[in-house]
mmCIF file as Biopython writes it, N, C-alpha, C and O atoms, coordinates in Angstrom:
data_model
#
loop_
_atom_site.group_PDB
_atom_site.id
_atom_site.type_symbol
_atom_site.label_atom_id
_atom_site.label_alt_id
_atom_site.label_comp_id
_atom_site.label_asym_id
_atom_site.label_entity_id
_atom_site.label_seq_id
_atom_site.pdbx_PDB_ins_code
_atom_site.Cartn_x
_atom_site.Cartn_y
_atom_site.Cartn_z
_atom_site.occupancy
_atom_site.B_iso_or_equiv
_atom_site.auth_seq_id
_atom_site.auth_asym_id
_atom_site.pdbx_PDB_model_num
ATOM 1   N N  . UNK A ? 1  ? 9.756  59.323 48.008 1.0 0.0 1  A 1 
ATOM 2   C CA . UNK A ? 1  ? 9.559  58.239 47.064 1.0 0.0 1  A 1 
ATOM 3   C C  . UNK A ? 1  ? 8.942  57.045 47.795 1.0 0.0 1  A 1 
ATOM 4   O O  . UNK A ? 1  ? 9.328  56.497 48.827 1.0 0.0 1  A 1 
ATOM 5   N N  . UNK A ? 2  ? 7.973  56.794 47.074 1.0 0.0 2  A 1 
ATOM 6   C CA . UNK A ? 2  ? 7.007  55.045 47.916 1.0 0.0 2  A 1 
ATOM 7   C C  . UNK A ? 2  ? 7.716  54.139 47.966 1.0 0.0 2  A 1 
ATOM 8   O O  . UNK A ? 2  ? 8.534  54.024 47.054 1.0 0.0 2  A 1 
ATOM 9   N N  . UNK A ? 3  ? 7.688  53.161 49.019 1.0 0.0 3  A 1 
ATOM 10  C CA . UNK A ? 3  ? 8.803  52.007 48.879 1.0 0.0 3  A 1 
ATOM 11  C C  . UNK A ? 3  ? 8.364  50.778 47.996 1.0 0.0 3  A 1 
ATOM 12  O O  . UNK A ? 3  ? 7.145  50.904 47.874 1.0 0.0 3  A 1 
ATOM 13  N N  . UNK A ? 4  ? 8.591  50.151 47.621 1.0 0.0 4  A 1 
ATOM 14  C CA . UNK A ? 4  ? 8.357  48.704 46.575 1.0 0.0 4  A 1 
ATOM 15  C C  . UNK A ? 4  ? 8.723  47.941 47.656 1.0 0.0 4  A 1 
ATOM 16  O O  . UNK A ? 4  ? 9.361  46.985 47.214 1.0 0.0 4  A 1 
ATOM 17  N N  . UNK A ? 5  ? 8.634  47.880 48.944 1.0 0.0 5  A 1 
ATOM 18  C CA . UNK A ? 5  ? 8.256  46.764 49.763 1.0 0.0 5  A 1 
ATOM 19  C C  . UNK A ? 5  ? 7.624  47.228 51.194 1.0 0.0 5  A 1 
ATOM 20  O O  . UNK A ? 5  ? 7.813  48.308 51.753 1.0 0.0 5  A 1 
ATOM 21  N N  . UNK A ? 6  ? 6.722  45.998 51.701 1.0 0.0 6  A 1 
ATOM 22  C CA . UNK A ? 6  ? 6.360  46.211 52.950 1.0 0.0 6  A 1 
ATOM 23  C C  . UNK A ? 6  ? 7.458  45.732 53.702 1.0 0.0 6  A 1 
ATOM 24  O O  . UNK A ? 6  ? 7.748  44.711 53.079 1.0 0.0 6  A 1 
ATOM 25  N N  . UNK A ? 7  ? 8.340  45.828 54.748 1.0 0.0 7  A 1 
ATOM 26  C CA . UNK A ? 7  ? 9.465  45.134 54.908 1.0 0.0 7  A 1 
ATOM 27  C C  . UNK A ? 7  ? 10.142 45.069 56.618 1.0 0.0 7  A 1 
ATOM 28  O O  . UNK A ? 7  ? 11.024 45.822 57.030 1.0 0.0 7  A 1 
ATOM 29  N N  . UNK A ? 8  ? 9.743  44.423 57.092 1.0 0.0 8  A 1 
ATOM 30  C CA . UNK A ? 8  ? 10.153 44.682 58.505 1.0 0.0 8  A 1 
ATOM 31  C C  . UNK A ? 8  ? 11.190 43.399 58.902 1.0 0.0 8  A 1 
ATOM 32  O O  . UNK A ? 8  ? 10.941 42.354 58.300 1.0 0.0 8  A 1 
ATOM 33  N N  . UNK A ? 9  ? 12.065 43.378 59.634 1.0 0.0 9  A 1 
ATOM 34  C CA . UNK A ? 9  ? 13.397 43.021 60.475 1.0 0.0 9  A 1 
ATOM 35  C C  . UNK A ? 9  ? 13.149 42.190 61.527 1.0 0.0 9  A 1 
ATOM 36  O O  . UNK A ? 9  ? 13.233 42.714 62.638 1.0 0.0 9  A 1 
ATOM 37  N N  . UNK A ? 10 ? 12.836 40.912 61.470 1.0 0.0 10 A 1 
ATOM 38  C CA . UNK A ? 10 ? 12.630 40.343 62.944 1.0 0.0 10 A 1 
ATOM 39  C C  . UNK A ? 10 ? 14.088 39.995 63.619 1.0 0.0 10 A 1 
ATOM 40  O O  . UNK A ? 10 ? 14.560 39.262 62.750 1.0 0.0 10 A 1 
ATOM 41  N N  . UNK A ? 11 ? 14.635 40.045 64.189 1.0 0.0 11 A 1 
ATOM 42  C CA . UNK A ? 11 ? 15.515 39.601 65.103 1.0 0.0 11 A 1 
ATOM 43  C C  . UNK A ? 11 ? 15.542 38.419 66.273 1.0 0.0 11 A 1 
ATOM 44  O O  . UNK A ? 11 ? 14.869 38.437 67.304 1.0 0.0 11 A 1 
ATOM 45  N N  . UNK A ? 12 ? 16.634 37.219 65.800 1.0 0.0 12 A 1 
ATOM 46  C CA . UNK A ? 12 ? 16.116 35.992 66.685 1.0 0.0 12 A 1 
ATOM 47  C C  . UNK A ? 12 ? 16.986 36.105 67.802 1.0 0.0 12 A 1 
ATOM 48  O O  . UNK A ? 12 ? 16.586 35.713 68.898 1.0 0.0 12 A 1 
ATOM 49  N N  . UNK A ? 13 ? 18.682 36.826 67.607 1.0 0.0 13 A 1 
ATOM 50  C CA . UNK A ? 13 ? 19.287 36.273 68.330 1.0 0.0 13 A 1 
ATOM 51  C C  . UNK A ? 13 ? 20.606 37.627 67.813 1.0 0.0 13 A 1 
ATOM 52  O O  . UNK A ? 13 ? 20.661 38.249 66.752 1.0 0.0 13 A 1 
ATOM 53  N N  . UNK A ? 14 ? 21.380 37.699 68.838 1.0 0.0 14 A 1 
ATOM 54  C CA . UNK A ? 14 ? 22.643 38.811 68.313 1.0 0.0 14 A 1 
ATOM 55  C C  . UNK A ? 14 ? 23.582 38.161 69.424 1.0 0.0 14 A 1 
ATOM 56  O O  . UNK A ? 14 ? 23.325 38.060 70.624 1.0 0.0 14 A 1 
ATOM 57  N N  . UNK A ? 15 ? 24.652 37.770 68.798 1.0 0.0 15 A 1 
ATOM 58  C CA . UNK A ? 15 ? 25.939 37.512 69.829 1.0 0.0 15 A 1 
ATOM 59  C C  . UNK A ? 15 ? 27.561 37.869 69.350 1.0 0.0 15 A 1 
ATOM 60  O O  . UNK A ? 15 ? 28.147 37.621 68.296 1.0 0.0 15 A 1 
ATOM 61  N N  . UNK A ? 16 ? 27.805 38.242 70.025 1.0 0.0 16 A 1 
ATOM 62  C CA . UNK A ? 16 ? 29.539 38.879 70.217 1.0 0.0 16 A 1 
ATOM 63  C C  . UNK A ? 16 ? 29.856 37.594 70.002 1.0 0.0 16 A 1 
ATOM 64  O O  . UNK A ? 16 ? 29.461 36.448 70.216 1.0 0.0 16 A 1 
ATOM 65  N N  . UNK A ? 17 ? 31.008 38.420 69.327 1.0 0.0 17 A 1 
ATOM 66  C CA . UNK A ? 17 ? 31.925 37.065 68.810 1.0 0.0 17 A 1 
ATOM 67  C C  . UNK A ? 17 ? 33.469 38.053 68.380 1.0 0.0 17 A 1 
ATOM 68  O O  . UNK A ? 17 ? 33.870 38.489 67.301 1.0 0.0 17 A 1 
ATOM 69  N N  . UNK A ? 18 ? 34.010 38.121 69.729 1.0 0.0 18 A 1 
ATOM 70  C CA . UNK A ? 18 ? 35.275 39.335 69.959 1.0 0.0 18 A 1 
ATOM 71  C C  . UNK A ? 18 ? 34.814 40.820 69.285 1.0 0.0 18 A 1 
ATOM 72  O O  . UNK A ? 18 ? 33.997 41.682 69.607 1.0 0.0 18 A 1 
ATOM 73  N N  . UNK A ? 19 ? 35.810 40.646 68.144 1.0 0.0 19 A 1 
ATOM 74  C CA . UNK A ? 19 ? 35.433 42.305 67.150 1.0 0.0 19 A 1 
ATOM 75  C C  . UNK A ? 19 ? 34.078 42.227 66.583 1.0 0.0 19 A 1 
ATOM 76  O O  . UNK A ? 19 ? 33.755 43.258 65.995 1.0 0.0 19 A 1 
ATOM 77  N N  . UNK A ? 20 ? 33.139 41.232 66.597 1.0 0.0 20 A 1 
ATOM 78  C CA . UNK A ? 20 ? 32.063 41.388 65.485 1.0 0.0 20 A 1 
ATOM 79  C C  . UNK A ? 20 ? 31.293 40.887 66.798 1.0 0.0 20 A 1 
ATOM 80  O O  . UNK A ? 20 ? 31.436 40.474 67.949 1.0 0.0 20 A 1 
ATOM 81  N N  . UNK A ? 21 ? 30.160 41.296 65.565 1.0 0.0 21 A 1 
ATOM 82  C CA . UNK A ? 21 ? 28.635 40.991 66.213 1.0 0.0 21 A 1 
ATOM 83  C C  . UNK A ? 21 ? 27.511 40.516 65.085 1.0 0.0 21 A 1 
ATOM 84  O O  . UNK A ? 21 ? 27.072 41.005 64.044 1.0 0.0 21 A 1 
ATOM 85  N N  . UNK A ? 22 ? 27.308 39.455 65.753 1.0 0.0 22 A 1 
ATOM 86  C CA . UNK A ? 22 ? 26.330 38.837 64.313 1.0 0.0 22 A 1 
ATOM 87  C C  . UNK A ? 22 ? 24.926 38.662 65.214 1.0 0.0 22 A 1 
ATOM 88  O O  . UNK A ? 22 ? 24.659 38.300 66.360 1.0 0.0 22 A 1 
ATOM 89  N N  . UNK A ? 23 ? 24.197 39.116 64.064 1.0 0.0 23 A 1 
ATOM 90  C CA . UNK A ? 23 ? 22.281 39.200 63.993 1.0 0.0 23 A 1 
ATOM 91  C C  . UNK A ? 23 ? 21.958 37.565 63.345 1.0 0.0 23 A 1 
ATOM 92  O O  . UNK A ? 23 ? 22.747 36.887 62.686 1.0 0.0 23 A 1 
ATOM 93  N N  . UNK A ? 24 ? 20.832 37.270 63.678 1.0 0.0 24 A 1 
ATOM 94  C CA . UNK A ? 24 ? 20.487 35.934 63.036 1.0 0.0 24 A 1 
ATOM 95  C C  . UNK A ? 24 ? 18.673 36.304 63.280 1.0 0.0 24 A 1 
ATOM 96  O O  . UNK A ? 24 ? 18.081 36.306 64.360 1.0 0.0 24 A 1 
ATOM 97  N N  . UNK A ? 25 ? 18.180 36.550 62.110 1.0 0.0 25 A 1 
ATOM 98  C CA . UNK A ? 25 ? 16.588 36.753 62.108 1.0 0.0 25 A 1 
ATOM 99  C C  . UNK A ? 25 ? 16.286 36.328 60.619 1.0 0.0 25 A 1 
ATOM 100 O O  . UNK A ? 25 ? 16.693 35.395 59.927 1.0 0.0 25 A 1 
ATOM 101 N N  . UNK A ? 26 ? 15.258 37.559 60.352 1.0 0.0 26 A 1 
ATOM 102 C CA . UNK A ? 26 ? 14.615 37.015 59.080 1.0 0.0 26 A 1 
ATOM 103 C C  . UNK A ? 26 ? 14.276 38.329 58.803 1.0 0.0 26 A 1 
ATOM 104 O O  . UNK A ? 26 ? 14.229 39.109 59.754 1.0 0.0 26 A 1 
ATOM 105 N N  . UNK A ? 27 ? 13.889 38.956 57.044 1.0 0.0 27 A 1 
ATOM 106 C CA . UNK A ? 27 ? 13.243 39.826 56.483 1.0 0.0 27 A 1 
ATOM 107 C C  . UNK A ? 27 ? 11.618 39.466 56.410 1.0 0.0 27 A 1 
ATOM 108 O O  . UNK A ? 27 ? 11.796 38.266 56.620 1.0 0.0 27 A 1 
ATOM 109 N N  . UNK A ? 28 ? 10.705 39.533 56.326 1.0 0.0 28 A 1 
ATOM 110 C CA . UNK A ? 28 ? 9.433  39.349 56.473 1.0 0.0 28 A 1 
ATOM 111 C C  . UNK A ? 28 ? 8.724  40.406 55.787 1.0 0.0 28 A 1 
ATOM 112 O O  . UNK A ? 28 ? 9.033  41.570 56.041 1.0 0.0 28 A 1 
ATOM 113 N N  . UNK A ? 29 ? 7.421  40.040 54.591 1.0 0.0 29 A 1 
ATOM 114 C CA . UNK A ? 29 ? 7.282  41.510 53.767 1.0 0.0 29 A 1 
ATOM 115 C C  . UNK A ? 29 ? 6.691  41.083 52.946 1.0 0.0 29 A 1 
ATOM 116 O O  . UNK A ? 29 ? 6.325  39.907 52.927 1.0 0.0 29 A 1 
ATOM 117 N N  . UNK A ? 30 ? 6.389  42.115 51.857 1.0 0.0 30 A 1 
ATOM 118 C CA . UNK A ? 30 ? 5.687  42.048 50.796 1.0 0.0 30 A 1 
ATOM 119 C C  . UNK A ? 30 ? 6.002  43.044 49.518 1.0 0.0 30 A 1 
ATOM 120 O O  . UNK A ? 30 ? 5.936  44.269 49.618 1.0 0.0 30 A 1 
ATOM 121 N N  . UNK A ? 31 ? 6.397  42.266 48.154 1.0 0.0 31 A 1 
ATOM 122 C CA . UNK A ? 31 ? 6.513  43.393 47.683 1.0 0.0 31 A 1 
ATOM 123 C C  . UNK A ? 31 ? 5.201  44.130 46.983 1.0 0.0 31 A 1 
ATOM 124 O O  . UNK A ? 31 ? 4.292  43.416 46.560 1.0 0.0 31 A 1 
ATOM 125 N N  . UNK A ? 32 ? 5.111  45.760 46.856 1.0 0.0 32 A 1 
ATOM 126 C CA . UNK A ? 32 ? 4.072  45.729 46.493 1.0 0.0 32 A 1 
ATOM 127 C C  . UNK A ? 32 ? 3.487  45.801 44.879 1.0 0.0 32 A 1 
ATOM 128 O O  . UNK A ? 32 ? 2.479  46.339 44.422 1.0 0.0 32 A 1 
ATOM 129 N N  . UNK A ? 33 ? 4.430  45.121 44.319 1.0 0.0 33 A 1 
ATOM 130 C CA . UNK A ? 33 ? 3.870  44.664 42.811 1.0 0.0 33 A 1 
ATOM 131 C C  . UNK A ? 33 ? 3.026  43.846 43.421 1.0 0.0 33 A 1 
ATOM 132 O O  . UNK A ? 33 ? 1.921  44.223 43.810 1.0 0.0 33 A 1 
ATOM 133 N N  . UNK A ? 34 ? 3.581  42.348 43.596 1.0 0.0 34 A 1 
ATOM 134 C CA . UNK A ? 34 ? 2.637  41.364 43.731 1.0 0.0 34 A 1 
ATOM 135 C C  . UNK A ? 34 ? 2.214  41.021 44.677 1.0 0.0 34 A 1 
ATOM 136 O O  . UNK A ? 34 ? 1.407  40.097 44.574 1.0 0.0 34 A 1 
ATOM 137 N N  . UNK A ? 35 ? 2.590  41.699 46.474 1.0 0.0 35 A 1 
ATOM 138 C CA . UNK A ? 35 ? 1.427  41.382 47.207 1.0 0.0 35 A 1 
ATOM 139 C C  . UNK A ? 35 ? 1.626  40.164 48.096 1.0 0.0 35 A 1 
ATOM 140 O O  . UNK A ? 35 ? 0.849  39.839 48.993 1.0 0.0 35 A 1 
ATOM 141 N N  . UNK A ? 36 ? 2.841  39.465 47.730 1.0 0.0 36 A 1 
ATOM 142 C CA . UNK A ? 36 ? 3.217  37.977 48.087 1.0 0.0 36 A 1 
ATOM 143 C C  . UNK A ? 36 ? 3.827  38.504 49.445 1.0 0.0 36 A 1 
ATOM 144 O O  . UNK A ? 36 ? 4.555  39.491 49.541 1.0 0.0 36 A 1 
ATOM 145 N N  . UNK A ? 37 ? 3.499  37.858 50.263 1.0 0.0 37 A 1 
ATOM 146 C CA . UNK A ? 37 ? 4.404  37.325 51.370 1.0 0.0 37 A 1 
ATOM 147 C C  . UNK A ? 37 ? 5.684  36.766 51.535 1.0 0.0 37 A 1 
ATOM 148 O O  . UNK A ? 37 ? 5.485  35.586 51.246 1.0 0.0 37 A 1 
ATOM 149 N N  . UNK A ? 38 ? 6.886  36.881 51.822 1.0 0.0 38 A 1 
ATOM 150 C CA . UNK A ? 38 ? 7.945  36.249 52.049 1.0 0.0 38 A 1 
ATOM 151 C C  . UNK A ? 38 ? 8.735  36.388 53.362 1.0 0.0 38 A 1 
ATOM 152 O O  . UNK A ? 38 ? 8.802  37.354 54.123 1.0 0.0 38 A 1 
ATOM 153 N N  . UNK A ? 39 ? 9.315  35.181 53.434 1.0 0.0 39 A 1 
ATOM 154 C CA . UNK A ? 39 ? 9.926  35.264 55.284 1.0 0.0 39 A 1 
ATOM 155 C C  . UNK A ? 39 ? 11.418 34.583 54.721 1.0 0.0 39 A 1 
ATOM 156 O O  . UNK A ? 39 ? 11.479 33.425 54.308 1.0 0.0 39 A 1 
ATOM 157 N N  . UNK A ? 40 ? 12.426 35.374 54.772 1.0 0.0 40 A 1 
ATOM 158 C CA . UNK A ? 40 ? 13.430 35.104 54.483 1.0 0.0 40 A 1 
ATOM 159 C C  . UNK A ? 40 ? 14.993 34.909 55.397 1.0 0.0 40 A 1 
ATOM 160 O O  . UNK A ? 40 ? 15.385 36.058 55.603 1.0 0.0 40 A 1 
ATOM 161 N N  . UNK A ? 41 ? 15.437 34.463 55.665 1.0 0.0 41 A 1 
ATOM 162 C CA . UNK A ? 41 ? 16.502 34.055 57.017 1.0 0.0 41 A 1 
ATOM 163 C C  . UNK A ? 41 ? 17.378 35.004 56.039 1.0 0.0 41 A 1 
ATOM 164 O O  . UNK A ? 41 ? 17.395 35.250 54.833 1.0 0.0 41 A 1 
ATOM 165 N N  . UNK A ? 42 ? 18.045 35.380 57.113 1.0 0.0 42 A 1 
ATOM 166 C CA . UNK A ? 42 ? 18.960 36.726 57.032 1.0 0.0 42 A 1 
ATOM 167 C C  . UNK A ? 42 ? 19.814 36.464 58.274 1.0 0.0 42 A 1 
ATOM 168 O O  . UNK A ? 42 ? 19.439 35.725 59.184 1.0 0.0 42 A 1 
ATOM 169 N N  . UNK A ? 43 ? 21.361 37.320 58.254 1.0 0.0 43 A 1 
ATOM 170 C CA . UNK A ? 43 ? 22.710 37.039 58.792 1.0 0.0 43 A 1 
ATOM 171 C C  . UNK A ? 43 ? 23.533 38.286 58.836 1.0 0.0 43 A 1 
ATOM 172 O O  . UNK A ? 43 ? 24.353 38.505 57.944 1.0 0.0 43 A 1 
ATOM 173 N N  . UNK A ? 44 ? 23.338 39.193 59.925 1.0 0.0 44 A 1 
ATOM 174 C CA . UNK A ? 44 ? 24.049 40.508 59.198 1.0 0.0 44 A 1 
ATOM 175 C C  . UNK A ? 44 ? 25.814 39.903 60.853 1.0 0.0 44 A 1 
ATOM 176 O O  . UNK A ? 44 ? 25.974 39.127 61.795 1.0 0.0 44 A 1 
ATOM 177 N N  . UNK A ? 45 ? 26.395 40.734 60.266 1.0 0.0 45 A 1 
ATOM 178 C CA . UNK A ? 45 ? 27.822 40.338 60.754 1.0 0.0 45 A 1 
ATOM 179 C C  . UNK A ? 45 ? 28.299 41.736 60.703 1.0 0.0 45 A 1 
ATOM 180 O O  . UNK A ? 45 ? 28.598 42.267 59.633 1.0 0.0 45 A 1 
ATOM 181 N N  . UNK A ? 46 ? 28.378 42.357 61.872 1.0 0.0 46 A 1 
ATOM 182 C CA . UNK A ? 46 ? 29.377 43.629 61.980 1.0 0.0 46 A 1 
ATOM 183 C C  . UNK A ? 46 ? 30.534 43.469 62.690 1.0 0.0 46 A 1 
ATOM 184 O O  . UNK A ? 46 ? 30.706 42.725 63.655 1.0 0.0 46 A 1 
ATOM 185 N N  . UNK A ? 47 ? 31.635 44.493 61.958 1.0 0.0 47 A 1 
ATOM 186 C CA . UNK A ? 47 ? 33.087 44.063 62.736 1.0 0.0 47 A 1 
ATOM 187 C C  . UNK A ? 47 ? 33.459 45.848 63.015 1.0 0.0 47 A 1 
ATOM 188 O O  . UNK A ? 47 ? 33.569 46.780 62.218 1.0 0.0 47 A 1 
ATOM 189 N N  . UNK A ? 48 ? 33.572 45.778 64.406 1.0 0.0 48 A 1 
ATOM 190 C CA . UNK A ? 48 ? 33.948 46.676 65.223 1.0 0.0 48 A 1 
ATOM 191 C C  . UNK A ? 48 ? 35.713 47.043 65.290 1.0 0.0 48 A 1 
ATOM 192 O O  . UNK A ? 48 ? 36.643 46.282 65.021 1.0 0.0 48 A 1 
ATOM 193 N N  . UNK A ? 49 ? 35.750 48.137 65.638 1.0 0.0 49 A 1 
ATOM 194 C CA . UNK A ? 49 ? 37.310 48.487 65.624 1.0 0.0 49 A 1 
ATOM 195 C C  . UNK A ? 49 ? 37.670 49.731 66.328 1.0 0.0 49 A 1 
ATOM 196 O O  . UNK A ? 49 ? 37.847 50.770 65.692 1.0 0.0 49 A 1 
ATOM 197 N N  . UNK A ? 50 ? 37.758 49.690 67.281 1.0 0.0 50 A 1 
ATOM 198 C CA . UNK A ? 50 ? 38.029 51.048 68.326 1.0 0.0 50 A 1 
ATOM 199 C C  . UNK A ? 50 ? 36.397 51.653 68.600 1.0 0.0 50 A 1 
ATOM 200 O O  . UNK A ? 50 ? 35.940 52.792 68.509 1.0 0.0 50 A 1 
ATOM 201 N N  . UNK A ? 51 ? 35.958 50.738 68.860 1.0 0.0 51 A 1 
ATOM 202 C CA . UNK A ? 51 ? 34.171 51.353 69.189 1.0 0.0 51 A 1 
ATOM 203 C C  . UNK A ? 51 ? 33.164 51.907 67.961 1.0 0.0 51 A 1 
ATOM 204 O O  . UNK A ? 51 ? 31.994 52.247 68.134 1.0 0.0 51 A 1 
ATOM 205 N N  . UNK A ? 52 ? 34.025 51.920 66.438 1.0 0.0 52 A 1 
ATOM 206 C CA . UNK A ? 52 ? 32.918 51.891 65.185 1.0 0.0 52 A 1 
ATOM 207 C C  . UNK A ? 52 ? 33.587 50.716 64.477 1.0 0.0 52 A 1 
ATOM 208 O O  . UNK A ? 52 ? 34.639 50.079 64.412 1.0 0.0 52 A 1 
ATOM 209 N N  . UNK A ? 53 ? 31.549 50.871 63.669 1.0 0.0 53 A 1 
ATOM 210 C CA . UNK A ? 53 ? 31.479 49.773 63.124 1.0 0.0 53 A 1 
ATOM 211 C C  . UNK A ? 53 ? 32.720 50.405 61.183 1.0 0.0 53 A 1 
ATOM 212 O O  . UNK A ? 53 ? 32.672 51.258 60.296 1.0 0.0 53 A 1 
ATOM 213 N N  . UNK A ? 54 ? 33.571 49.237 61.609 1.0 0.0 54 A 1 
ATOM 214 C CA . UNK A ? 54 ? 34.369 49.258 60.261 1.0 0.0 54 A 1 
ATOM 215 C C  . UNK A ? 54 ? 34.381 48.456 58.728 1.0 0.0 54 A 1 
ATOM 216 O O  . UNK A ? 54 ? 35.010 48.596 57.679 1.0 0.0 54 A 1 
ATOM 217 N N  . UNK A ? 55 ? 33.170 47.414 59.305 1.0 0.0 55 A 1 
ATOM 218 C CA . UNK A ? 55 ? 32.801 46.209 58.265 1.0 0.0 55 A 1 
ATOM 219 C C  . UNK A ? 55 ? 30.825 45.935 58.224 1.0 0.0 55 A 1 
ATOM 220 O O  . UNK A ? 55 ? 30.004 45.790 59.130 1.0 0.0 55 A 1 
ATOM 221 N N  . UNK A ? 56 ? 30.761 45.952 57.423 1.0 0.0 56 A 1 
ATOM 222 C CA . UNK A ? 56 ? 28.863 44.939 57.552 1.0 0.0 56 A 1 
ATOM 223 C C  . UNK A ? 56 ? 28.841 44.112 56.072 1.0 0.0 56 A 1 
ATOM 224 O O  . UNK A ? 56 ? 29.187 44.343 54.913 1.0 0.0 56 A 1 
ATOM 225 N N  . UNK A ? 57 ? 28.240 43.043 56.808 1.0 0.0 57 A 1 
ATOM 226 C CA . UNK A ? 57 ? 28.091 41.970 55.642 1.0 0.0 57 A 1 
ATOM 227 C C  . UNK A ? 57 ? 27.019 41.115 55.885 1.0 0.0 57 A 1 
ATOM 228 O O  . UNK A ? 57 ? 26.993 40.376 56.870 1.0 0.0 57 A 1 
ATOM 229 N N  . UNK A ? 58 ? 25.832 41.184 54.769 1.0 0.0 58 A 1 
ATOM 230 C CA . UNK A ? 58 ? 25.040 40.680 54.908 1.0 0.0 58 A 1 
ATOM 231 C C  . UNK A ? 58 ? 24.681 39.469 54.306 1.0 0.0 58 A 1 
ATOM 232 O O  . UNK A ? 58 ? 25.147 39.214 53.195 1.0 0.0 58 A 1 
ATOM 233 N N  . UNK A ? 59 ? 23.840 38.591 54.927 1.0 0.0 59 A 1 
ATOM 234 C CA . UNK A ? 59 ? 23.636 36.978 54.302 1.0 0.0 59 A 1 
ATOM 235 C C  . UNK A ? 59 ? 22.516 36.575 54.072 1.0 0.0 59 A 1 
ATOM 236 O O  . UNK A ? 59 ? 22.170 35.966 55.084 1.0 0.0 59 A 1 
ATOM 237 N N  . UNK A ? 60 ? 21.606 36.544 53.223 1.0 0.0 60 A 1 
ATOM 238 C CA . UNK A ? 60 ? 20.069 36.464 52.634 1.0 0.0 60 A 1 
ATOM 239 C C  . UNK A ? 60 ? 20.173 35.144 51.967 1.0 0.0 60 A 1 
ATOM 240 O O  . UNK A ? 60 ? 21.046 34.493 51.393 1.0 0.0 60 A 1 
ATOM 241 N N  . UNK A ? 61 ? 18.836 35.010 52.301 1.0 0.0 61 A 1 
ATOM 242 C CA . UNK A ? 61 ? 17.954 33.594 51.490 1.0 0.0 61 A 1 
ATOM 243 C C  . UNK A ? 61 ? 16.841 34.397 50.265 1.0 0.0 61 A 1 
ATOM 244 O O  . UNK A ? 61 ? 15.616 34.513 50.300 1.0 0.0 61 A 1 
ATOM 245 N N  . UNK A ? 62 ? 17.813 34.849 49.257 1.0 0.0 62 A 1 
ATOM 246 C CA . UNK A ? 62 ? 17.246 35.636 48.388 1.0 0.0 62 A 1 
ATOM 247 C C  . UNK A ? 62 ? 16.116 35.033 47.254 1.0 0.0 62 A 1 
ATOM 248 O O  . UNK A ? 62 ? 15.438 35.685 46.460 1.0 0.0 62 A 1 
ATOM 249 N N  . UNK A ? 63 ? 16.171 33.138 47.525 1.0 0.0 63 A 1 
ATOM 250 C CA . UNK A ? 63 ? 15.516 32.772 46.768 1.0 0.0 63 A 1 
ATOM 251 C C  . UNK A ? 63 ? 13.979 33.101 47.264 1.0 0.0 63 A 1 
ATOM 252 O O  . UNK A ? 63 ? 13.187 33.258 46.335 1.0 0.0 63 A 1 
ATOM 253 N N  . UNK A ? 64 ? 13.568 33.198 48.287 1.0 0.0 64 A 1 
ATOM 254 C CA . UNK A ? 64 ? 12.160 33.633 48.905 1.0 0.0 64 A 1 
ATOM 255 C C  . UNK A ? 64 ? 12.387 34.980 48.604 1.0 0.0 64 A 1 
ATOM 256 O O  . UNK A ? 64 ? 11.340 34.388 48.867 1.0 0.0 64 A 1 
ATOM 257 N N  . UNK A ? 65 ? 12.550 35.801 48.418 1.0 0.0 65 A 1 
ATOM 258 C CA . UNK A ? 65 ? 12.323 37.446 47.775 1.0 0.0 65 A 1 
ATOM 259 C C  . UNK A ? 65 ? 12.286 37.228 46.534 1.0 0.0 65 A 1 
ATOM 260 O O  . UNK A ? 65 ? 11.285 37.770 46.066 1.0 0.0 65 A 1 
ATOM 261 N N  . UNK A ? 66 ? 13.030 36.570 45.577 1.0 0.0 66 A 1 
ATOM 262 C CA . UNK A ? 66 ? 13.092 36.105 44.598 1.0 0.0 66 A 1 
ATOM 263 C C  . UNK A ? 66 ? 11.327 35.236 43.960 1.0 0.0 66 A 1 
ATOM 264 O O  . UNK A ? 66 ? 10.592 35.607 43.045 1.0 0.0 66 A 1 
ATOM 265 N N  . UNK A ? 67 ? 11.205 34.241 44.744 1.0 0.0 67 A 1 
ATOM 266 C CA . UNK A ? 67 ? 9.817  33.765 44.457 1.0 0.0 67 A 1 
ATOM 267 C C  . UNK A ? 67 ? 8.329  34.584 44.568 1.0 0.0 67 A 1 
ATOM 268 O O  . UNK A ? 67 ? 7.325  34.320 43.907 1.0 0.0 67 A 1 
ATOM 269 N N  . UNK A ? 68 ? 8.493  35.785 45.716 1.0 0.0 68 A 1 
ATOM 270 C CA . UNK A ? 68 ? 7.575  36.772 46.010 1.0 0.0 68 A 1 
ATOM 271 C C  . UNK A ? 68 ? 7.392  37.704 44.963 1.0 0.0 68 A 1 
ATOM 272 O O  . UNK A ? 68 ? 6.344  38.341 44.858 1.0 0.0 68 A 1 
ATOM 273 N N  . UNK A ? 69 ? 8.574  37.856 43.990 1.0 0.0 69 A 1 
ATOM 274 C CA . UNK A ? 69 ? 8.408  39.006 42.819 1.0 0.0 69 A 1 
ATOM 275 C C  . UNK A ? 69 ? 7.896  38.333 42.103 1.0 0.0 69 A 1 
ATOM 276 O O  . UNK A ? 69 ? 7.331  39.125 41.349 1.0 0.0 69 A 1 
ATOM 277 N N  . UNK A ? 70 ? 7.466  36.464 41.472 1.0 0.0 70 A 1 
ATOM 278 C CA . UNK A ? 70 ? 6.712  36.324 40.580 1.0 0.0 70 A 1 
ATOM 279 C C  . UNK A ? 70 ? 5.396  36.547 40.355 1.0 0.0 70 A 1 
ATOM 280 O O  . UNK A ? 70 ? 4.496  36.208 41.124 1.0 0.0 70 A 1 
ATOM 281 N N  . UNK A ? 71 ? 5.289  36.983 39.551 1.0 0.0 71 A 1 
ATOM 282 C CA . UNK A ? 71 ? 3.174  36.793 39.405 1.0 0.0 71 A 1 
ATOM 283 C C  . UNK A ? 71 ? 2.862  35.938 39.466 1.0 0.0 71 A 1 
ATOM 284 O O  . UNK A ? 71 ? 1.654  35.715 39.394 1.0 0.0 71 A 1 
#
């Protein structure tokens, strides 16, 4: 199945923080209805527990994905 976005993961920064580990980057992309560009700050947070991951929670600036789907 084709994807409905161009969509790649930049990564600024990842730091331990005891059981978890938090990402701090951005989504960057296009969807391909309309073609728009968007760069969106993103926050993923994993919580570890005997060496797997037992939690993920993610944190988006959904209003820029949001503005990229208008025509």
């Amino acid at each position: 199945m084709p994807s409905a976005h161009d969509l790649t993961i930049r990564v600024d920064e990842l730091l331990e923080a005891g059981d978890r580990i938090v990402m701090l980057g951005y989504y960057e992309g296009a969807p391909k209805a309309t073609g728009k560009r968007f760069r969106a700050q993103v926050a993923h947070v994993w919580t570890l527990a005997q060496g797997k991951v037992r939690r993920f929670q993610q944190y988006t600036d959904t209003f820029q994905l949001a503005e990229s789907l208008q025509p």
